[in-house]
N, CA, C and O of each residue as an XYZ file, in Angstrom:
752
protein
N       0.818     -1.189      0.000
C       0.000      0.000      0.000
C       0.868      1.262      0.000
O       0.368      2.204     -0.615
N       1.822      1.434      0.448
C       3.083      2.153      0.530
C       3.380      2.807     -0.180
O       3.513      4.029     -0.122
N       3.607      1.800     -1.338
C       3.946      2.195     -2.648
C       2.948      2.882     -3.731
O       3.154      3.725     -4.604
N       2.084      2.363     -3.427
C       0.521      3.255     -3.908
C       0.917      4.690     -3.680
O       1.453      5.604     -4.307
N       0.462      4.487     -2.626
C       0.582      6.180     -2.058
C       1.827      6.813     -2.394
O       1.684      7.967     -2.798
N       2.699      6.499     -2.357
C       3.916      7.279     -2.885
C       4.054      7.650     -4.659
O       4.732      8.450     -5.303
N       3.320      6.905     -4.910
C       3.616      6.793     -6.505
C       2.887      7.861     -6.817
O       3.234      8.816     -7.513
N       1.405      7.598     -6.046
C       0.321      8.424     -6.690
C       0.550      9.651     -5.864
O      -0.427     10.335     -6.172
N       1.077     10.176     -5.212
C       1.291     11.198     -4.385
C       2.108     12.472     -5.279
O       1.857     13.677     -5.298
N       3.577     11.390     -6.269
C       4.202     11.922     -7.277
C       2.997     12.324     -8.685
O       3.012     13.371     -9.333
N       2.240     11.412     -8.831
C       1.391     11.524     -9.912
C       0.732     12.545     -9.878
O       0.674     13.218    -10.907
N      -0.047     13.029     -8.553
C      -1.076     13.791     -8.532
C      -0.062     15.076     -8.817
O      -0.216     15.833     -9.775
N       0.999     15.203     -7.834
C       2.050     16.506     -7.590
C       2.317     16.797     -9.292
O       2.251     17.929     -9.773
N       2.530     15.947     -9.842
C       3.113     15.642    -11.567
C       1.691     16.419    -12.337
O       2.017     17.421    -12.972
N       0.605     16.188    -12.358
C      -0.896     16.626    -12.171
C      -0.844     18.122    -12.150
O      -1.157     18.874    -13.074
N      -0.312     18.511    -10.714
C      -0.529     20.210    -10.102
C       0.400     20.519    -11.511
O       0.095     21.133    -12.533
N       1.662     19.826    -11.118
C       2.590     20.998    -12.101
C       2.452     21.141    -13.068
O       2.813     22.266    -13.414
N       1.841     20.184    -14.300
C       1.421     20.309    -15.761
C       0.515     21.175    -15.684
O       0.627     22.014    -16.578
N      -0.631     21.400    -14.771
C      -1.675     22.511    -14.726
C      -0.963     23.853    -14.741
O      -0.953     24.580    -15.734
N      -0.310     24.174    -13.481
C       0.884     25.555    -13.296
C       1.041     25.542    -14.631
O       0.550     26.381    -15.386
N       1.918     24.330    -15.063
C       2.648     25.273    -16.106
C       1.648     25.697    -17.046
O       1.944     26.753    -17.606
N       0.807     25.306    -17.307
C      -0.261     25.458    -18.245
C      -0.755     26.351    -18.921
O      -0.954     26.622    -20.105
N      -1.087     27.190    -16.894
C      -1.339     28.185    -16.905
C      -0.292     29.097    -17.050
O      -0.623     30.202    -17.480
N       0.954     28.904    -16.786
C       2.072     30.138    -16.502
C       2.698     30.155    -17.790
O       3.516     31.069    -17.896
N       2.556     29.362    -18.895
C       2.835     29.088    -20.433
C       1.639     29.719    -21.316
O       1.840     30.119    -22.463
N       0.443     29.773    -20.718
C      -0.521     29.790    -22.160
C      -0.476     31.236    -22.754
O      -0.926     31.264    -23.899
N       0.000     32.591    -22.219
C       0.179     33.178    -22.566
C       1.704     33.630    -24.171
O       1.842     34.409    -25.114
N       2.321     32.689    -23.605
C       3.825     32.193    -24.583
C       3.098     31.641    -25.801
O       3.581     31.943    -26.892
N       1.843     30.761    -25.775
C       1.622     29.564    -26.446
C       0.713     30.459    -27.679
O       0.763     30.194    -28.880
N      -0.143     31.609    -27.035
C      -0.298     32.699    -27.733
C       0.141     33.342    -28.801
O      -0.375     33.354    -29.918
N       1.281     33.976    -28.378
C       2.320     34.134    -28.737
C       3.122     33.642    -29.964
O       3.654     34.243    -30.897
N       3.004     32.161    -29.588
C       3.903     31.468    -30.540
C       2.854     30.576    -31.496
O       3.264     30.314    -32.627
N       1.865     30.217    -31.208
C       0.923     29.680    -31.982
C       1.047     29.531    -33.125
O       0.794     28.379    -33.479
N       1.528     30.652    -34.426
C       1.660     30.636    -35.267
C       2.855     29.946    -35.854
O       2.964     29.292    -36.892
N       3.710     30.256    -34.935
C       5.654     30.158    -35.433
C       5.804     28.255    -35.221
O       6.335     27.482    -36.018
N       5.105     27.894    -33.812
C       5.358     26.626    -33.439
C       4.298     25.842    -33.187
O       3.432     26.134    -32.363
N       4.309     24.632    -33.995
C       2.251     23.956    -33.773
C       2.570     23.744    -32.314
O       3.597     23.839    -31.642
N       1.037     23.351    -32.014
C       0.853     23.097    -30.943
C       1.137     22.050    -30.273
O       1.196     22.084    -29.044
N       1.309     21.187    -30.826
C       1.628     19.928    -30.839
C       3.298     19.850    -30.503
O       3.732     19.144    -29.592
N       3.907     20.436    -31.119
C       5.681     20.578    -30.478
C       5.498     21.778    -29.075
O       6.387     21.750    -28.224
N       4.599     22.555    -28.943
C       4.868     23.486    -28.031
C       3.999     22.323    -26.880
O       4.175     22.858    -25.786
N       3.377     21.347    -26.703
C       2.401     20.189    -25.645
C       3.947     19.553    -25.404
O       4.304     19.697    -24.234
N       4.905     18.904    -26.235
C       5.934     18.367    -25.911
C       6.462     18.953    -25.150
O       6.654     18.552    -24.002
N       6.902     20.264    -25.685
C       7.746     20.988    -24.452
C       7.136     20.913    -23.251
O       7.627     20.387    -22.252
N       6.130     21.402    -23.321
C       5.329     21.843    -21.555
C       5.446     20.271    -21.123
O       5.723     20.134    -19.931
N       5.284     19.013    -21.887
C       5.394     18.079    -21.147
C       6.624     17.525    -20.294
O       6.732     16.976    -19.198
N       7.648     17.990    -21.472
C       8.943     17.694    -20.956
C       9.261     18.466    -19.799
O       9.977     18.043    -18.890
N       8.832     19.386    -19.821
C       9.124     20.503    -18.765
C       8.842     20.399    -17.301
O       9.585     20.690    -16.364
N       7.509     19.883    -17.286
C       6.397     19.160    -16.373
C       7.302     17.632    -15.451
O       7.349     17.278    -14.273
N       7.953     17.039    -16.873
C       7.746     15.850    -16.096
C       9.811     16.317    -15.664
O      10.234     15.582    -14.772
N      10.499     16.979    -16.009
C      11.921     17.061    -15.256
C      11.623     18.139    -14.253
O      12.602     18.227    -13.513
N      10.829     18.868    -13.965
C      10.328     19.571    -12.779
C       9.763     18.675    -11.737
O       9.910     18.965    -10.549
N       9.015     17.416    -12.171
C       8.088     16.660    -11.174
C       9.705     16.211    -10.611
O      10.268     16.638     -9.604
N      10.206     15.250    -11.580
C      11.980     14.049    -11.327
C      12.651     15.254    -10.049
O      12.997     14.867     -8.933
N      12.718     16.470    -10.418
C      13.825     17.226     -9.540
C      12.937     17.538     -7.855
O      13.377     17.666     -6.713
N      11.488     17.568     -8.455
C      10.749     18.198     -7.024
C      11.044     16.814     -6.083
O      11.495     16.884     -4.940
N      10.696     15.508     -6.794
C      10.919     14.481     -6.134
C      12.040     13.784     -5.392
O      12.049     12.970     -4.469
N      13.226     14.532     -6.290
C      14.732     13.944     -6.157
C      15.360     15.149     -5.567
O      16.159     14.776     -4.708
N      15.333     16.334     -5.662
C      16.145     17.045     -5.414
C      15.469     18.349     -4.253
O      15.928     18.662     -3.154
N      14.418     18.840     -4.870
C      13.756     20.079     -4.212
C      13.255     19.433     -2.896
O      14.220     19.418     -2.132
N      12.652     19.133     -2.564
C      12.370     18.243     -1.467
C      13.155     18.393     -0.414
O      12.843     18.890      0.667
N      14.466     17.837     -0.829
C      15.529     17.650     -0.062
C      16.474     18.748      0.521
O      17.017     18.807      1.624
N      16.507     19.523     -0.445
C      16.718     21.470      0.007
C      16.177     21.884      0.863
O      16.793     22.297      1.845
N      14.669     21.920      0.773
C      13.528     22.202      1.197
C      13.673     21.678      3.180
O      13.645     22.382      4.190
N      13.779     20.623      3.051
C      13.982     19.829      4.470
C      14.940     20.524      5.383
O      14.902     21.051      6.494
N      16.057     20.237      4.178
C      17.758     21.043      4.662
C      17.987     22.297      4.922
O      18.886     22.796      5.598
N      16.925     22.899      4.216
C      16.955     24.351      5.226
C      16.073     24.700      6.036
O      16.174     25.787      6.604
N      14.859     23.735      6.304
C      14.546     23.336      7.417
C      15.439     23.170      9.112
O      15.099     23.577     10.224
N      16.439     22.541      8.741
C      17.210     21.868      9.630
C      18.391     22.611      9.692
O      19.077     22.913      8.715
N      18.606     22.886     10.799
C      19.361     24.003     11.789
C      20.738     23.499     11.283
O      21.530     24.393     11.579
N      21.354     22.564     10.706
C      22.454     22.373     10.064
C      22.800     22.775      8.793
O      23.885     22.673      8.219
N      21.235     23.477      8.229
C      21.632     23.704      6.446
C      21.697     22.916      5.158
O      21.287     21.756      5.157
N      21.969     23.225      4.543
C      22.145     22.173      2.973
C      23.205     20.728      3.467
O      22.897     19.548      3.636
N      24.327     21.335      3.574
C      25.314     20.462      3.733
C      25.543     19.930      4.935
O      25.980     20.509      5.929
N      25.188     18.640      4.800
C      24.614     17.672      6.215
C      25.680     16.702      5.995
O      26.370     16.789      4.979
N      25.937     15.490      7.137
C      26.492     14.527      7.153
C      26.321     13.548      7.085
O      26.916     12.537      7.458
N      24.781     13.906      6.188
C      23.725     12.502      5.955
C      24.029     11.835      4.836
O      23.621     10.674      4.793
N      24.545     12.185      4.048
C      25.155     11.970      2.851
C      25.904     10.863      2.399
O      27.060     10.913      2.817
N      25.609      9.688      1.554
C      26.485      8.735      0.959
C      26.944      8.098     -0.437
O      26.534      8.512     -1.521
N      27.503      7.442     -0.337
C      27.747      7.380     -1.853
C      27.869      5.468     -2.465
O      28.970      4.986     -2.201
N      27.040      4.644     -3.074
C      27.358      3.934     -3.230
C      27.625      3.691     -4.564
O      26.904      4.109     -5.470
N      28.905      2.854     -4.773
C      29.629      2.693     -5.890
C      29.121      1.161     -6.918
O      29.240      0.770     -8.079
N      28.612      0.763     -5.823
C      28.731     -1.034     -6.058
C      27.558     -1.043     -6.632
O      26.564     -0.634     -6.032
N      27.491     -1.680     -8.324
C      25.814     -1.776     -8.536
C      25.447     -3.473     -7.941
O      26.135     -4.438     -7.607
N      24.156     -3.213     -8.026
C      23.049     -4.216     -7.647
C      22.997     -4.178     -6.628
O      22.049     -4.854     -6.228
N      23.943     -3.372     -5.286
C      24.089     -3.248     -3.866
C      22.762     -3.163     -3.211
O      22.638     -3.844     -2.193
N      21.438     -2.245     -3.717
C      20.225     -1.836     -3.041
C      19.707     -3.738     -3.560
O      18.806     -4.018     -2.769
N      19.854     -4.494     -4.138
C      19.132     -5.527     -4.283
C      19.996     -7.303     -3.204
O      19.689     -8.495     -3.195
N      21.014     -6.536     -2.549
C      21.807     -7.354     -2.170
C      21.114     -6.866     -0.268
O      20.472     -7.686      0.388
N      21.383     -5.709      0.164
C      21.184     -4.979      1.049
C      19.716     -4.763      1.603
O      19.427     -3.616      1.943
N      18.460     -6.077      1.762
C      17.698     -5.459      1.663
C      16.893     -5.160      2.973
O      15.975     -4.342      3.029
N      17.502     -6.184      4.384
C      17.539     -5.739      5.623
C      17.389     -4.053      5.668
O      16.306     -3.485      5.808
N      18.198     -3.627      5.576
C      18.855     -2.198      5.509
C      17.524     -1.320      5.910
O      17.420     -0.621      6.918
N      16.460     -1.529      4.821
C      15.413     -0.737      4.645
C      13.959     -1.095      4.893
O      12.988     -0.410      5.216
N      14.196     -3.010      4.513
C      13.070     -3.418      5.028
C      12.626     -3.592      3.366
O      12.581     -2.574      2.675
N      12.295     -4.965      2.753
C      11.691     -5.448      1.433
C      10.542     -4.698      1.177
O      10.445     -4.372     -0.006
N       9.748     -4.364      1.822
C       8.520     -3.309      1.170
C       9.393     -1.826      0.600
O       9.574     -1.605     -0.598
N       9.755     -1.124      1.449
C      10.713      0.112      1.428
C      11.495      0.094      0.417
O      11.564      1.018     -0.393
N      12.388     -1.317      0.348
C      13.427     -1.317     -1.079
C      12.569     -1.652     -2.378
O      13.133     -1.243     -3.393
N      11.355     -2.289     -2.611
C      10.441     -2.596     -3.597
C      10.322     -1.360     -3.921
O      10.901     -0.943     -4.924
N       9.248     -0.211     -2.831
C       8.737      1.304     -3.178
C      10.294      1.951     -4.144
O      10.340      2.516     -5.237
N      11.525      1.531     -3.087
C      12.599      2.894     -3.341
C      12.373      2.194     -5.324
O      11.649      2.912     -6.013
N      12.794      1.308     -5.818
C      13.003      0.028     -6.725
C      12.693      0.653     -8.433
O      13.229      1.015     -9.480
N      10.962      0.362     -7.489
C      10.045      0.649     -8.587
C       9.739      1.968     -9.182
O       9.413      2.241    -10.338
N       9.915      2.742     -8.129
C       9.520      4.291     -8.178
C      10.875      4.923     -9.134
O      10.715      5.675    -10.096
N      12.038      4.502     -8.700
C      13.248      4.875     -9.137
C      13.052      4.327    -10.836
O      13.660      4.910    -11.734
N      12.051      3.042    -11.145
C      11.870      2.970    -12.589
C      10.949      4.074    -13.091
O      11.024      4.839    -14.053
N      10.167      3.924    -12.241
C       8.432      4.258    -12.937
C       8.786      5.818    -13.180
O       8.520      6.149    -14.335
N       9.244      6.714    -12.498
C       9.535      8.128    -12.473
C      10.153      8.907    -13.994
O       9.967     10.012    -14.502
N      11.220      7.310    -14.497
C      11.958      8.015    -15.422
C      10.991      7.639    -17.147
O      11.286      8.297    -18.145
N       9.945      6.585    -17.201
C       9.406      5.985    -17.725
C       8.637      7.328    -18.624
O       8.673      7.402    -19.853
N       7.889      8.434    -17.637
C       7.262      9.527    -18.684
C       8.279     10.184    -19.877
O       8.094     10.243    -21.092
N       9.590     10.721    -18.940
C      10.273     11.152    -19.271
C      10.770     10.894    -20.627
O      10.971     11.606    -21.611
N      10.964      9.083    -20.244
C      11.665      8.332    -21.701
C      10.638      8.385    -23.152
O      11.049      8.183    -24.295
N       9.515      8.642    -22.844
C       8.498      8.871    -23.677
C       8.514      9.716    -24.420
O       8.589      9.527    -25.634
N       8.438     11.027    -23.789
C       7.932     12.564    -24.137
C       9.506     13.072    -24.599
O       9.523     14.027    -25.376
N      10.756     12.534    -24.201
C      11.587     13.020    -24.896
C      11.501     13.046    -26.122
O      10.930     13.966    -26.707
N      12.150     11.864    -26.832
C      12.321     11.516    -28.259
C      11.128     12.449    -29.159
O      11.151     12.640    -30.375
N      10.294     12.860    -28.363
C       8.847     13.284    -29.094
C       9.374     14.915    -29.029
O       9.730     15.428    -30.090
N       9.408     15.517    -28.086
C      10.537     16.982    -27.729
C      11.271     17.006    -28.524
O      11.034     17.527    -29.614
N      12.134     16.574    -28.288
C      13.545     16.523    -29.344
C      13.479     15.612    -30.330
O      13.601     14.420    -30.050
N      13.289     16.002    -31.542
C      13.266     14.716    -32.801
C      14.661     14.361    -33.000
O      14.786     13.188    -33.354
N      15.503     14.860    -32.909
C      17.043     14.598    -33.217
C      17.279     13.392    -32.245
O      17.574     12.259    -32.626
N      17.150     13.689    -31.235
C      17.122     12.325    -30.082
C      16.090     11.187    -30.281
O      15.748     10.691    -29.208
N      15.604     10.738    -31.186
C      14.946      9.771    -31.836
C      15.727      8.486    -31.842
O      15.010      7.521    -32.110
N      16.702      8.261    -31.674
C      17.393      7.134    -31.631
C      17.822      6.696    -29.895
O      18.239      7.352    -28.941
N      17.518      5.463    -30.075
C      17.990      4.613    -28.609
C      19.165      5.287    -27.878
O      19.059      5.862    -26.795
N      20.053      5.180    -28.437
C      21.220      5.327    -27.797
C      21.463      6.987    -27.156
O      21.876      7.362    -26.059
N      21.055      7.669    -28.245
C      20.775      9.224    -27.778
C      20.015      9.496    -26.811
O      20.375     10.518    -26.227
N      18.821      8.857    -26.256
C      17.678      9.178    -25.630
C      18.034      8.865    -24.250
O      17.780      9.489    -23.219
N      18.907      7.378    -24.498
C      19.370      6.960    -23.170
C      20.529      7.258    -22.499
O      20.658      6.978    -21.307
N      21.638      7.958    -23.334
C      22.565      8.567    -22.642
C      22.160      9.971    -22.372
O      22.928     10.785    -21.858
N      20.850     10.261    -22.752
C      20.530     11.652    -21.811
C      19.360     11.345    -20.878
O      18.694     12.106    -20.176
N      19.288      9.990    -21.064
C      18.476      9.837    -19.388
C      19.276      9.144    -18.599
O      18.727      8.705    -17.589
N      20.871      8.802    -18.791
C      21.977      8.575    -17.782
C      22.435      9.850    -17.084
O      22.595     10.086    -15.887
N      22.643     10.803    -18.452
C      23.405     11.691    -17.683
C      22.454     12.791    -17.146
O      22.864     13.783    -16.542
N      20.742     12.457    -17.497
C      20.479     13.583    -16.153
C      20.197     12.718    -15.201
O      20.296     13.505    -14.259
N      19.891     11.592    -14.649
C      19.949     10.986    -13.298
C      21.598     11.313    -12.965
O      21.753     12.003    -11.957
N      22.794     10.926    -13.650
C      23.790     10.972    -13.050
C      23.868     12.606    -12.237
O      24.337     12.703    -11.103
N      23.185     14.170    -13.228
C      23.239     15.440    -12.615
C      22.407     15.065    -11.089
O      22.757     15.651    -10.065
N      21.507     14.238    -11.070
C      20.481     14.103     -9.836
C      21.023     13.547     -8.977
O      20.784     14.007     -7.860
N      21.924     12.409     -9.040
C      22.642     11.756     -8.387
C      23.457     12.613     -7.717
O      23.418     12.927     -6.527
N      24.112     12.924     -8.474
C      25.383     14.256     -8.202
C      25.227     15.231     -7.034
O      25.906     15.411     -6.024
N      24.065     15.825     -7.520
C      23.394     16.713     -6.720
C      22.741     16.195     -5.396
O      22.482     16.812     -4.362
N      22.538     14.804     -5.747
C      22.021     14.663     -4.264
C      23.021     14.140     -3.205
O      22.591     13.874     -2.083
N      24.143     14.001     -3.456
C      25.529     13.829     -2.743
C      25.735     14.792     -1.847
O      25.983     14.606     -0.656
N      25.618     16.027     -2.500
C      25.988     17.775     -2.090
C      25.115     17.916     -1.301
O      25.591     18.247     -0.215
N      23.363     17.779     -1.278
C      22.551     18.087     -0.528
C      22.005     17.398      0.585
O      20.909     17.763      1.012
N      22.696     16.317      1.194
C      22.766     15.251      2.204
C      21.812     14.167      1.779
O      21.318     13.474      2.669
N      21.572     13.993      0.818
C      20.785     12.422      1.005
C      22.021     11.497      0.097
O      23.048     12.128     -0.156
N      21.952     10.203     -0.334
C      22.704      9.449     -1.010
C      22.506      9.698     -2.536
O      21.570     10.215     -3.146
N      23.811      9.110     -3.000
C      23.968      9.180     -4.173
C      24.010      7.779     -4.487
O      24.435      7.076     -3.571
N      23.684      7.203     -5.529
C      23.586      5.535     -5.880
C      23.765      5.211     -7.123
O      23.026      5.787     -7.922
N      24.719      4.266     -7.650
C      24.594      3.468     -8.891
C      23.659      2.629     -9.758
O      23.559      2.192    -10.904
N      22.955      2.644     -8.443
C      21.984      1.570     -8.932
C      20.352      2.916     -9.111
O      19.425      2.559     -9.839
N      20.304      3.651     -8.727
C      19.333      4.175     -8.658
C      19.537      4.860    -10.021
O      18.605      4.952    -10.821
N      20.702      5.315    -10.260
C      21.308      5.789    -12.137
C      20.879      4.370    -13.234
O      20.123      4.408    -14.204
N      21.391      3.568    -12.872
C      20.754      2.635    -13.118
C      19.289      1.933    -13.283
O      18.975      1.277    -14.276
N      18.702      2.096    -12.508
C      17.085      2.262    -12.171
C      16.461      3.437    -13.301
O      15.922      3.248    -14.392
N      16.679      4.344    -12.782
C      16.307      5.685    -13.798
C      16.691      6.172    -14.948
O      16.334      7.245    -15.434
N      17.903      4.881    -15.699
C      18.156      5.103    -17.144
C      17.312      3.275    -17.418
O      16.925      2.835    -18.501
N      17.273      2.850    -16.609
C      16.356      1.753    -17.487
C      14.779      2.001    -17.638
O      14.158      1.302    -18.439
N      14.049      3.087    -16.805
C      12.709      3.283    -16.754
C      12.813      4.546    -17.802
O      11.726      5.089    -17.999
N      13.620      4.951    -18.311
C      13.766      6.299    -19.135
C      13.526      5.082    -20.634
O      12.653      5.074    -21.502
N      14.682      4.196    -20.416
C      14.608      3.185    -21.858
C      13.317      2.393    -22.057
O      12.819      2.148    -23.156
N      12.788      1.987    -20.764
C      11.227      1.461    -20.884
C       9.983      2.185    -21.675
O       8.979      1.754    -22.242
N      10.742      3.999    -21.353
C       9.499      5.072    -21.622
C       9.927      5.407    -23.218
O       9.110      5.749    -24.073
N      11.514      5.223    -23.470
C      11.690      4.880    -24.843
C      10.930      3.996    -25.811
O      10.364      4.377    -26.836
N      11.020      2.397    -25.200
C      10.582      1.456    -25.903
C       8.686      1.733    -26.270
O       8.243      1.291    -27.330
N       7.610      2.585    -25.142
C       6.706      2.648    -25.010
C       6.393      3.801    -26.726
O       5.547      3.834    -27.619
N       7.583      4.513    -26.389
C       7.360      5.941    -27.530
C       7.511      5.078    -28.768
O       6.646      5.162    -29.639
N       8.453      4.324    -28.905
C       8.711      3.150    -30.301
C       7.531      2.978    -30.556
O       6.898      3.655    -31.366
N       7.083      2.038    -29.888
C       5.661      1.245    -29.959
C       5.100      2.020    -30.652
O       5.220      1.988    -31.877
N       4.374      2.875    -30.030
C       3.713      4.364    -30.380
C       4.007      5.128    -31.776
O       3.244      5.654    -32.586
N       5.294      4.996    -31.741
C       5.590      5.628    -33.069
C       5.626      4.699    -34.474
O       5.352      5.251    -35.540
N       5.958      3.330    -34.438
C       5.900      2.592    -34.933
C       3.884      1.915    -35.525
O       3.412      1.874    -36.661
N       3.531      1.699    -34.797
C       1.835      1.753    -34.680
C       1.370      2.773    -35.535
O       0.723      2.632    -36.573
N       1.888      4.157    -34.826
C       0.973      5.112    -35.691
C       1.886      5.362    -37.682
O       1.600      5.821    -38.789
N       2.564      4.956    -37.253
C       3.527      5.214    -38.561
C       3.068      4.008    -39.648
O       2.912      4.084    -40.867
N       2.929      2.984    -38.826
C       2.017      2.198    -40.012
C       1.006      2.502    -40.281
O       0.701      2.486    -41.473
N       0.029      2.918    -39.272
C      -1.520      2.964    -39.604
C      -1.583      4.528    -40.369
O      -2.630      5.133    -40.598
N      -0.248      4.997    -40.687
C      -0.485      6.503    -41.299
C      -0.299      6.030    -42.727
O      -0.833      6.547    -43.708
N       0.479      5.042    -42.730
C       0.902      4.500    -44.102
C      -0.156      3.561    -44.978
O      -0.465      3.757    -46.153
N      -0.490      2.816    -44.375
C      -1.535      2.561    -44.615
C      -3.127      3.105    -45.207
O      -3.780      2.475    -46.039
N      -3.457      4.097    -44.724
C      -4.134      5.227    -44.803
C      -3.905      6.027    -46.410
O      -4.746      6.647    -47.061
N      -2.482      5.753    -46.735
C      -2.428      6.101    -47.880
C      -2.622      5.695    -49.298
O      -2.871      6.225    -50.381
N      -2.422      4.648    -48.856
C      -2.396      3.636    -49.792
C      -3.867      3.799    -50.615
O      -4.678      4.555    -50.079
N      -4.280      3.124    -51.919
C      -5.297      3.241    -52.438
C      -6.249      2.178    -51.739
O      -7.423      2.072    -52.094
């Protein structure tokens, strides 16, 4: 049940912020209506939406707490693990429900992302492109969360470039499907 609630807690928050931006964009969208369809300017706001939700979840949060706490940003809470598969070896540590939630969430989070990219950026249309920029922004998240006292993890870079490649494979599908049934369509 845990994991419910945490997921959907991100979902709904993911929810608020596509609305914000919605609203704090539609005036731009105005604007640009003519120059950029609408349809590439929905990508952006999506992309935008869903690496604002990844950072509120991974990073803002954690600021947020830390300057809460009479010690500041830079705490001594901070770790770093090097060793992959370690969170699946370690699972005392946290307790098997807790490491499932940390697991799944660490996939499911990067999964929109891997989607709505390739669709954002057409140049990044290829596998390999899509997924070394959903390594190297978990690795910036990772990074960052070293500096701001929570852990940094291999496996969670890991986690969040394979749910980025899942949200890849989903956009394939998608693009592949509609690319036939467009072709098709033409035909006599």
């Amino acid at each position: 049940m845990l994991i419910i609630q945490e997921i959907l807690g991100y979902f709904f928050m993911g929810l608020i912020g596509i609305a914000g931006l919605c609203l704090l964009y539609s005036p731009a969208y105005f604007i640009l209506r003519k120059k950029i369809p609408f349809s590439r300017q929905a990508a952006y706001l999506l992309f935008t939406a869903c690496i604002i939700t990844i950072l509120s979840a991974t990073v803002f949060d954690s600021i947020i707490f830390s300057l809460m706490d009479r010690n500041g940003i830079l705490t001594d809470r901070h770790s770093l693990n090097l060793i992959p598969f370690q969170c699946f070896m370690e699972i005392w540590l946290m307790g098997q429900q807790k490491q499932f939630t940390q697991t799944l969430a660490n996939i499911l989070m990067f999964v929109p992302l891997g989607f709505i990219f390739p669709i954002a950026f057409t140049k990044a249309q290829k596998l390999w492109k899509s997924t070394l920029c959903m390594a190297l922004f978990s690795f910036l998240i990772e990074f960052i969360q070293y500096f701001i006292g929570r852990s940094a993890d291999i496996d969670d870079l890991m986690l969040n470039t394979f749910g980025g490649m899942l949200g890849y494979g989903v956009f394939y599908a998608f693009f592949k499907l509609f690319h036939k049934e467009h072709n098709i369509k033409q035909k006599p």
